[in-house]
N, C-alpha and C positions, 0 to 999 in steps of 0.2 A: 133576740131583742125585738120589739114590736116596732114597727115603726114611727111611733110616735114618739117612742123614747128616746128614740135616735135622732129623729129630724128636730126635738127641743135636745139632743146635746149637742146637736151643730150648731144649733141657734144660741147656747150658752156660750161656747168656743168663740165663737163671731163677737159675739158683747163684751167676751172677757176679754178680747183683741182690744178692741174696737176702747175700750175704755182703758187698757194700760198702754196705748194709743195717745189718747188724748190726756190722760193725766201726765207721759211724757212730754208732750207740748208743753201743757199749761203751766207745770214747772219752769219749763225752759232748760228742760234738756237736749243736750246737743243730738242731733241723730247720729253723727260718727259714734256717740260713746251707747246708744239704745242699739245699732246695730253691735258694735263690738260685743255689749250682752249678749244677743240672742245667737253670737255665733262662738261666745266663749261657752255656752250651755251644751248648744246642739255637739260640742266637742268633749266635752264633758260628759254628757247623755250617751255619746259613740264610745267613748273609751271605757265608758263604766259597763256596758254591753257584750265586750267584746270580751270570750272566753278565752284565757291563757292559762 
């Protein structure tokens, strides 16, 4: 992968943070329940990975 392509998909990663970021805020959602999301996924994302 070229460099460039890489250092603009970091930079899209970052934005797409960065913006479901702030559209959590702007809502007014609570952060206990934005973090509980992205730790109910990464668990989710672990279990579906894992070969049995």
């Amino acid at each position: 992968m070229p460099l460039t392509h890489f250092l603009g998909l970091i930079a899209l990663v970052i934005l797409a943070a960065a913006l479901t970021l702030w559209l959590a805020f702007h809502t007014g959602l609570p952060f206990v329940a934005l973090m509980f999301a992205a730790l109910s996924a990464s668990v989710i994302l672990a279990w579906t990975r894992v070969s049995r």
